[in-house]
C-alpha positions as CSV (number, residue, x, y, z in Angstrom):
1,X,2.8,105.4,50.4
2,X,5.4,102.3,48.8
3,X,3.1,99.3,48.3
4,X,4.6,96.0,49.1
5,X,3.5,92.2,49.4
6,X,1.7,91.5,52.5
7,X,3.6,88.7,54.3
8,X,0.6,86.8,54.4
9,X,-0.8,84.4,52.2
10,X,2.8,83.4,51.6
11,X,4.3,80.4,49.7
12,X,4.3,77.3,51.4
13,X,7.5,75.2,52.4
14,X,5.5,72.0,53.8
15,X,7.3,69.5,52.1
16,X,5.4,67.0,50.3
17,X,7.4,63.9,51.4
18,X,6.6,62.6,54.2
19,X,8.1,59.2,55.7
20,X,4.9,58.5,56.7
21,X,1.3,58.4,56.2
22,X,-0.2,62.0,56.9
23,X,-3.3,63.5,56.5
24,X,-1.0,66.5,54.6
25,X,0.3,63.8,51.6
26,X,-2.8,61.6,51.2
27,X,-5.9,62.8,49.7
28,X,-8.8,62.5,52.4
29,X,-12.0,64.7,51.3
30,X,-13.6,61.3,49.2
31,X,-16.8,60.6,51.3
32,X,-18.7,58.3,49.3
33,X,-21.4,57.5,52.0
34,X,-22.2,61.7,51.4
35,X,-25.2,61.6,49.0
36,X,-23.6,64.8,47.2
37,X,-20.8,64.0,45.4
38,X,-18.3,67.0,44.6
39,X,-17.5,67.4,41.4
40,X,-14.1,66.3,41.0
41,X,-10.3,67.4,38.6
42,X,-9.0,64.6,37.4
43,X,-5.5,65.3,37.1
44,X,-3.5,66.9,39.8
45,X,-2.2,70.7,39.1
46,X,1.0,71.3,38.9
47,X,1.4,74.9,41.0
48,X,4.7,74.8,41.4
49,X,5.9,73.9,37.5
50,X,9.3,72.6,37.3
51,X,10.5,72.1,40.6
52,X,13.9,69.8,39.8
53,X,16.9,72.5,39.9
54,X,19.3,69.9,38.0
55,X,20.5,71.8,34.9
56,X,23.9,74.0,36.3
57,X,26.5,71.2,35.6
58,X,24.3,69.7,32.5
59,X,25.2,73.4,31.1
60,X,29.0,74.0,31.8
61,X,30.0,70.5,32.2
62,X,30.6,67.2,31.6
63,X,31.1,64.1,32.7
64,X,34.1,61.3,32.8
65,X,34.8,58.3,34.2
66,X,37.3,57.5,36.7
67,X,39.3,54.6,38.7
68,X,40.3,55.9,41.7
69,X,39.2,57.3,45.2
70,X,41.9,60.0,45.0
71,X,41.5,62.2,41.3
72,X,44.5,64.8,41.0
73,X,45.2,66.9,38.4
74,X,48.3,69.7,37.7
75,X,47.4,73.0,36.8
76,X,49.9,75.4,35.1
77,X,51.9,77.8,37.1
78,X,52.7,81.2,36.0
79,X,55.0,81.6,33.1
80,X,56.8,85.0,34.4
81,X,58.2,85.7,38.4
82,X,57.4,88.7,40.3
83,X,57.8,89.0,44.0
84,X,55.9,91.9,45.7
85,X,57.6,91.9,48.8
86,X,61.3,92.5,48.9
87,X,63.0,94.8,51.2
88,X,66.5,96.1,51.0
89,X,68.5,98.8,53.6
90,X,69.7,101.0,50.6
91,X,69.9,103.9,51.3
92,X,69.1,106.9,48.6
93,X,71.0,107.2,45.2
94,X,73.0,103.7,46.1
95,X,74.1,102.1,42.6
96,X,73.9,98.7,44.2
97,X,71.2,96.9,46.4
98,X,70.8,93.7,48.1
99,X,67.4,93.1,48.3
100,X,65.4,90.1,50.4
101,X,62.5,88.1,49.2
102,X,59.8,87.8,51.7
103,X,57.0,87.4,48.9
104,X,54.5,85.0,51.1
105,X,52.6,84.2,47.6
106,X,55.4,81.9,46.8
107,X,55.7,78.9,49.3
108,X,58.8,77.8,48.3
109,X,61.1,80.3,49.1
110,X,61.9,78.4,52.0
111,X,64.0,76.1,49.8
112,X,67.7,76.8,49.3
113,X,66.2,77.4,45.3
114,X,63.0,78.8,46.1
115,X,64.0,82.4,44.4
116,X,63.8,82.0,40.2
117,X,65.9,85.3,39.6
118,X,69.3,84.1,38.3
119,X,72.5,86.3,37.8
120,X,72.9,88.1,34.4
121,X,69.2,88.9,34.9
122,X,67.5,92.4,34.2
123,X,64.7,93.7,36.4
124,X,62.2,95.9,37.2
125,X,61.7,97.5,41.2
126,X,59.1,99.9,41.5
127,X,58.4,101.4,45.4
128,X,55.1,100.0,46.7
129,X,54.2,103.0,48.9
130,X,50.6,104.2,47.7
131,X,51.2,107.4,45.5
132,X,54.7,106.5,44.5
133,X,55.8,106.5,41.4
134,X,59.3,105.5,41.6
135,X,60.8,102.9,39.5
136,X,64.0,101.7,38.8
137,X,65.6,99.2,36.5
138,X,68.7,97.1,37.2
139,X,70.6,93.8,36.3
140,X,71.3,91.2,38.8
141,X,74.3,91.0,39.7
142,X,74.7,88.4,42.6
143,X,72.2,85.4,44.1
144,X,72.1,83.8,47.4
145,X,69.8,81.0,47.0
146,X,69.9,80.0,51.1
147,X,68.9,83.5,52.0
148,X,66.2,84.0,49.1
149,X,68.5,87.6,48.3
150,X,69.5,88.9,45.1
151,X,71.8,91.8,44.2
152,X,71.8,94.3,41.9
153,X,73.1,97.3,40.4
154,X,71.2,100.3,38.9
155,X,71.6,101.1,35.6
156,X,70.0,104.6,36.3
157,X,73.0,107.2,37.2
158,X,71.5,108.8,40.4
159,X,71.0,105.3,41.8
160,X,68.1,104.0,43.8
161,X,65.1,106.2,43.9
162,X,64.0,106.3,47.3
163,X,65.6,104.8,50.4
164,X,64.7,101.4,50.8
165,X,64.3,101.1,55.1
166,X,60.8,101.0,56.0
167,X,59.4,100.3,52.1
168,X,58.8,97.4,50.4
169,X,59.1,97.1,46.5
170,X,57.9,95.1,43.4
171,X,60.3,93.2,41.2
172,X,60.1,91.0,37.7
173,X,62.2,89.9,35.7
174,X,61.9,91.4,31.9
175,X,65.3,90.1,29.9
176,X,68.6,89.3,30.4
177,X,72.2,91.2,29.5
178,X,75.9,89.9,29.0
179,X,79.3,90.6,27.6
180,X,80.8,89.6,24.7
181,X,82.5,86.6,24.9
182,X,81.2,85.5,28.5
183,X,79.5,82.2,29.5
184,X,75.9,81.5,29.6
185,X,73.1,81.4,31.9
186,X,74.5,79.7,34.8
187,X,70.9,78.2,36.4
188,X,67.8,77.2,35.1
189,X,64.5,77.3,35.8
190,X,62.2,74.1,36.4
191,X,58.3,74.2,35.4
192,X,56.2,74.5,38.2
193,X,52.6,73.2,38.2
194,X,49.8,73.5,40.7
195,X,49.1,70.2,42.1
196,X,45.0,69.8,42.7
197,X,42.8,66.6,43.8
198,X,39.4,66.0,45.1
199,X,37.7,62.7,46.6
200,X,34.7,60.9,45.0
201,X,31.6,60.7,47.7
202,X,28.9,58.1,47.5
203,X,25.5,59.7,47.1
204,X,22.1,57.3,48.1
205,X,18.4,57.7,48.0
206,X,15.6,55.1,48.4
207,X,12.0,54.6,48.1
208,X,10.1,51.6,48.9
209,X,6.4,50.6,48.8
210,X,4.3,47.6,50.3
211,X,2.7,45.4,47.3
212,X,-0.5,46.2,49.5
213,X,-0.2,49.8,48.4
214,X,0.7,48.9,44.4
215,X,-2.4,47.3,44.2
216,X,-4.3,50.3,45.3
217,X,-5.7,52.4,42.6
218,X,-6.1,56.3,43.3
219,X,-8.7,58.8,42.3
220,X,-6.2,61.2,40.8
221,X,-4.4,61.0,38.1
222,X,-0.7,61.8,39.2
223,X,2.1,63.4,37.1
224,X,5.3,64.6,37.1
225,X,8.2,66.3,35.8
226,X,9.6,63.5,33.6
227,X,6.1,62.9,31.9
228,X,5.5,59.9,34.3
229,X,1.7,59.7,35.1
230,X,-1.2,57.0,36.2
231,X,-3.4,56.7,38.9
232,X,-1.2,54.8,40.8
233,X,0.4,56.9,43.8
234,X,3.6,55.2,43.9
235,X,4.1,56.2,41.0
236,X,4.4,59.5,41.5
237,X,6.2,58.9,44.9
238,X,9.1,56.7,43.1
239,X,9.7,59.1,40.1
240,X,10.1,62.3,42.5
241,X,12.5,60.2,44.6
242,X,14.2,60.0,41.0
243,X,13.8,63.4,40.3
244,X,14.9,64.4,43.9
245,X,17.8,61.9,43.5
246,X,19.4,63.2,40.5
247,X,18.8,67.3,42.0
248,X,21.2,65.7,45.0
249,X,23.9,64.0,42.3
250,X,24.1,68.2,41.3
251,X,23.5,70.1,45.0
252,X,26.5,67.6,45.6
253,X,28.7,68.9,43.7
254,X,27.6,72.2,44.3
255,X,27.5,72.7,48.0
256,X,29.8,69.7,49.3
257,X,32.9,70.7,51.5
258,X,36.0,68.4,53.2
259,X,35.6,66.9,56.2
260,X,38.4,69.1,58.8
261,X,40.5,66.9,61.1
262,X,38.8,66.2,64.4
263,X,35.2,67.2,62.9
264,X,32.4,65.1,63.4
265,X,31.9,64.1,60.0
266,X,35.4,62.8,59.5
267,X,35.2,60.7,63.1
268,X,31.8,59.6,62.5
269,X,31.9,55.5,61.6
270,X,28.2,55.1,59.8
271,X,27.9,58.0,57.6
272,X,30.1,60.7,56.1
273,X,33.7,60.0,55.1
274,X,35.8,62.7,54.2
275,X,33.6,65.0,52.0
276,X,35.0,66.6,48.9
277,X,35.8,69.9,47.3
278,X,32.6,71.2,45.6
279,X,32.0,74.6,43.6
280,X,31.5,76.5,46.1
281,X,33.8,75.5,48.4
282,X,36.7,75.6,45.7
283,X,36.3,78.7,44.1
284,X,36.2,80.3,47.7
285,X,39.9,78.9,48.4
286,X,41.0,79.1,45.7
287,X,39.3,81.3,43.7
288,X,38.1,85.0,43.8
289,X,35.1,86.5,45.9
290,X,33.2,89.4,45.7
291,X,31.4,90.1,48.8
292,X,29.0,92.7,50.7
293,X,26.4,92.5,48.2
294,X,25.9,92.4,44.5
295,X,28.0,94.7,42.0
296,X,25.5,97.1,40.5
297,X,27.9,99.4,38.7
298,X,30.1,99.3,35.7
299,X,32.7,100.7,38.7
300,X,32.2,97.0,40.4
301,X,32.9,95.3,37.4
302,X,35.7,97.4,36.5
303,X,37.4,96.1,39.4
304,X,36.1,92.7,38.8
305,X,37.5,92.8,35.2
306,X,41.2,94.2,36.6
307,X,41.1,91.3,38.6
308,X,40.5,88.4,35.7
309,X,43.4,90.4,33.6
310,X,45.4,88.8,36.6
311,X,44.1,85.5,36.7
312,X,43.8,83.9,32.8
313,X,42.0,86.3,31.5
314,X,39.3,83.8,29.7
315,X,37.5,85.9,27.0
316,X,34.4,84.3,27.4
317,X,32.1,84.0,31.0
318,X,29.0,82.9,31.9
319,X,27.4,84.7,34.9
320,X,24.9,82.0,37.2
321,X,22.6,84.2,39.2
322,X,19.8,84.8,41.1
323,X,17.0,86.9,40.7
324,X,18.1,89.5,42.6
325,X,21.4,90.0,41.3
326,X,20.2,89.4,37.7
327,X,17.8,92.8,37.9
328,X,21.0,94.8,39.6
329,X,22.6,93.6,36.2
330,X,19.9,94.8,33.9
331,X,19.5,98.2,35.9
332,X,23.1,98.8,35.7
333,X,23.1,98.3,31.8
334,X,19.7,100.2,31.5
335,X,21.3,102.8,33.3
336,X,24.2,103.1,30.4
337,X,21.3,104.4,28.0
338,X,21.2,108.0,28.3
339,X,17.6,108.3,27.6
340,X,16.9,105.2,30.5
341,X,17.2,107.2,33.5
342,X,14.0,109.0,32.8
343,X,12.2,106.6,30.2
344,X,11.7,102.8,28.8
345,X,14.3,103.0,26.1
346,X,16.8,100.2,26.9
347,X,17.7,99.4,23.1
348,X,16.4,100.2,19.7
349,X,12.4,100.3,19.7
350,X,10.3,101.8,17.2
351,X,7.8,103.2,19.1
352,X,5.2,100.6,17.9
353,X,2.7,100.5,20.4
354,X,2.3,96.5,19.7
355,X,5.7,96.0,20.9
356,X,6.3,94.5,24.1
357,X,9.0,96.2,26.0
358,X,12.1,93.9,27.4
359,X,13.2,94.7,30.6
360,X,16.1,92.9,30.6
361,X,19.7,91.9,29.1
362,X,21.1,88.5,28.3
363,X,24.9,89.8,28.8
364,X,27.4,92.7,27.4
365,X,30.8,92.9,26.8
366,X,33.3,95.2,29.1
367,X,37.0,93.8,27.9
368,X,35.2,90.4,28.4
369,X,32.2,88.7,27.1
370,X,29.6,88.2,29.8
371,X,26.7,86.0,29.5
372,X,24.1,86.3,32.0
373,X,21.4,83.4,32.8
374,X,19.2,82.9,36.2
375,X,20.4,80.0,38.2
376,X,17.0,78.2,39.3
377,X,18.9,76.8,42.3
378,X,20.2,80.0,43.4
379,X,15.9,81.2,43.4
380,X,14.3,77.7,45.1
381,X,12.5,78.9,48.2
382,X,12.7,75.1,49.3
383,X,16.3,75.8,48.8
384,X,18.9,78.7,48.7
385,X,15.9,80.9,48.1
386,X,15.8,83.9,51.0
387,X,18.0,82.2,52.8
388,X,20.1,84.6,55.6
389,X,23.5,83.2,56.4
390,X,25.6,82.0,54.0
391,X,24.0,83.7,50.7
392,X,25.6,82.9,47.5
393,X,24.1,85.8,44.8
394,X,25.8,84.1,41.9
395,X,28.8,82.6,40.3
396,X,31.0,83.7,37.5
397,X,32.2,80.7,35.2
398,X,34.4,80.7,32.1
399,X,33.4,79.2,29.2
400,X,35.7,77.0,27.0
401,X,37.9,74.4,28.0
402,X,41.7,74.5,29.6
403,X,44.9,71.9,29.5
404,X,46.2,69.7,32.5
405,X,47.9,66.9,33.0
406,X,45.4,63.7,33.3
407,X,47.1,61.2,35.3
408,X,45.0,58.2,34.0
409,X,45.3,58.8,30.7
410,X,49.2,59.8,31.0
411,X,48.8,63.5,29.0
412,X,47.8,66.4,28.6
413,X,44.3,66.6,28.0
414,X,41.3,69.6,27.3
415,X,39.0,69.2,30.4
416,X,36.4,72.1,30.8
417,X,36.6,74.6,33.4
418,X,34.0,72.5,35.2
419,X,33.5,68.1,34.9
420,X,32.8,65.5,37.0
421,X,34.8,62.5,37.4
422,X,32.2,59.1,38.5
423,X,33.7,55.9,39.4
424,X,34.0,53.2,36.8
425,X,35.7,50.6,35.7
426,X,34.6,47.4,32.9
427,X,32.7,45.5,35.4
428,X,31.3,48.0,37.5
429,X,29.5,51.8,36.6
430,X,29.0,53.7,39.8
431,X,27.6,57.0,37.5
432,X,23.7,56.4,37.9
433,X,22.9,53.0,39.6
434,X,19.9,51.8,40.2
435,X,17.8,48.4,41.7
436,X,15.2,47.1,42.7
437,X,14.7,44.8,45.6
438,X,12.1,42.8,47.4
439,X,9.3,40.7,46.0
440,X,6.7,42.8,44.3
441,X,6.8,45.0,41.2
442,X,8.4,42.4,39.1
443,X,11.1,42.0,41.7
444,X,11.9,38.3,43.1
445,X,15.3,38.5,45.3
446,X,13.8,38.5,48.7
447,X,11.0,37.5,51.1
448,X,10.1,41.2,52.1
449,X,6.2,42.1,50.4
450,X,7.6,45.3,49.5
451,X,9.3,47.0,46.6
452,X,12.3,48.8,47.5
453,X,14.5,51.0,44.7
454,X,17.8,51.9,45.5
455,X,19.7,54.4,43.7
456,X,23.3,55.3,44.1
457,X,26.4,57.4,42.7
458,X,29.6,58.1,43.5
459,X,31.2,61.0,42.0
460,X,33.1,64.2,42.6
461,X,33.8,67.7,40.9
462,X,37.0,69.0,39.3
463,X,36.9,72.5,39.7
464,X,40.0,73.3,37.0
465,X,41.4,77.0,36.9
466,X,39.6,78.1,40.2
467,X,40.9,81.3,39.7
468,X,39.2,82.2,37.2
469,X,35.8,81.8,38.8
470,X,34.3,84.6,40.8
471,X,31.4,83.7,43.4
472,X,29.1,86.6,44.3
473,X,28.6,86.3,48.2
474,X,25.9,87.8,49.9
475,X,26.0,90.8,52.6
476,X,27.3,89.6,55.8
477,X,26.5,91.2,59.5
């Protein structure tokens, strides 16, 4: 019979801040009118370790100032043309055909120059029915830029391959050929770059204690994360509010999405604005998605791989997962060893009986260079941990840097793949802010017997080359 973990004890999800005073956040078992006294720790255990998730964009990023509520950005387009849905009435062994581009992955064909093929051109048309292979070459012989149409004739002598009602066909452009003595190209092609932007948002927190409770001394000492500690529980309260603070500045960026026309969000006159594009969001547009589960097979990444040799094709790529989807990873590779299947021997061991075995991988190489690191955000039980709807397994993210156009600074610029862009200007940093207001704690700018700290941001994430990201989504119903 398959052991498993009993449900219960589980791990608990009570959070530990509380906007109020509860008998769950405040230590109560202190009876000092009980002649036994229990023996007490001094310092409170840390069971949970770690818990800030803040590291993803600290890893792949950086960060930039910026002067504007609107940041765009223009991306490269595609160097070469090729339309994969023309049709043409030609019928078999035709030496000419006029054929009509209906390629919906260009939106501009509905411009009387939308169509980059020019007369003079050479190109190749090969039959898109599935387990065709029929090609043919030609030269263009005629353009009608109002229609999106371009003729040609076939250099091949039988003509057109197959009979062109009812299919669609590929073409592209590979050269050019002319006479002797004849005039030049008579058009010419126009760069055409991507045009991208996102919206800063305005992040807050707060935490606030009465001077009452600063004076009130506690019977544990408190400590956290960032190597803050005393005996003081405000303390402890105020630097997790930090720490929880700065985990927001990087779920922000992560998880934040536009607010749609007629939404809530957008008509709402308090809070929300208009949202912004974050990682998730973006690559899902505009990016690529692998969904129904995790790729456990060098199969899956095959087809993964085939698709970055149609995007940029970065060399390098770091994969951001979760637990889950990191074992599928090392099981897959173990699998590769021949010896694996029935044994321990993932990679060269000695046999030493001292040696500890390692389960697992820290990347491979499959055409690409893949690096492969857990994603402590993606694992968080308080957070996307065992979550249902709306699973993110992981996210693929290319290393290195890429070239765009920045607007402030009037060039072209190396950005990596992944920044953020925080308001500033010389009077006034909106990166990390921070304040204190009432009139204890060393504060004197009101009457309120209080401390209050304020912290506040405003920022948002340029997602550069979203096609080159993949996002691992989980199984849906």
């Amino acid at each position: 019979m398959a052991s498993q973990l009993n449900p219960t004890p589980g791990y608990a999800l009570q959070p530990s801040a509380q906007k109020q005073t509860l008998s769950t956040n405040y230590i109560t078992n202190f009876d000092f009118l009980n002649q036994y006294l229990p023996d007490t720790y001094e310092k409170e255990f840390e069971r949970y370790g770690n818990r800030s998730v803040a590291s993803f964009l600290r890893a792949v990023g950086a960060e930039m100032p910026s002067n504007s509520d609107l940041i765009k950005w223009a991306e490269q387009g595609r160097l070469h043309t090729k339309y994969t849905n023309c049709t043409t009435t030609a019928t078999l062994a035709a030496d000419t055909a006029t054929f009509a581009v209906e390629d919906v992955l260009n939106p501009t064909l509905t411009s009387a120059t939308g169509i980059a093929f020019r007369e003079g051109q050479t190109v190749f048309i090969s039959d898109n029915t599935a387990g065709s292979n029929i090609s043919n070459k030609a030269i263009i012989t005629d353009v009608d830029y109002a229609n999106s149409e371009f003729t040609v004739a076939f250099y091949e002598g039988a003509g057109i391959g197959v009979a062109g009602a009812g299919k669609t066909f590929t073409c592209f452009v590979y050269g050019s050929e002319f006479k002797k003595g004849t005039t030049g190209m008579a058009e010419s092609l126009e760069a055409d770059d991507d045009i991208f932007e996102n919206s800063p948002i305005i992040i807050k927190d707060k935490y606030a204690v009465s001077g009452s409770d600063m004076a009130q001394i506690g019977w544990v000492e408190v400590t956290t994360e960032n190597g803050a500690t005393g005996f003081l529980w405000y303390i402890k309260s105020e630097h997790e509010t930090r720490l929880r603070f700065e985990d927001y500045l990087e779920m922000s960026m992560i998880e934040a999405v536009p607010a749609e026309a007629g939404s809530g969000a957008a008509a709402n006159a308090v809070y929300g604005n208009k949202g912004s594009e974050g990682l998730f969001y973006t690559v899902s547009q505009r990016g690529n998605v692998w969904g129904g589960g995790n790729p456990t097979s060098l199969t899956d990444f095959d087809a993964i791989i085939q698709r970055l040799d149609k995007q940029g094709a970065i060399q390098e790529n770091v994969l951001f997962v979760n637990r889950q989807f990191s074992f599928d990873i090392d099981d897959m590779l173990a699998a590769q060893n021949s010896y694996g299947a029935g044994g321990t021997s993932y990679g060269l061991f000695d046999n030493d009986k001292e040696m500890a075995l390692n389960l697992g991988f820290s990347g491979f190489t499959r055409g690409y260079d893949f690096y492969k690191t857990d994603w402590k955000y993606l694992n968080d039980a308080s957070l996307r941990g065992g979550i249902v709807g709306g699973t993110v397994n992981g996210v693929l993210v290319p290393a290195g840097s890429t070239s765009v156009y920045d607007q402030v600074l009037g060039k072209n610029a190396k950005r990596p793949f992944l920044h953020v862009r925080y308001r500033a200007s010389e009077t006034e940093d909106r990166r990390y802010k921070t304040w204190i207001t009432g009139s204890a704690g060393g504060a004197q700018t009101s009457d309120l017997d209080a401390m209050e700290v304020h912290f506040l941001s405003e920022r948002a994430l340029c997602t550069l080359g979203a096609n080159n990201f993949v996002l691992f989504e989980g199984v849906t119903a």
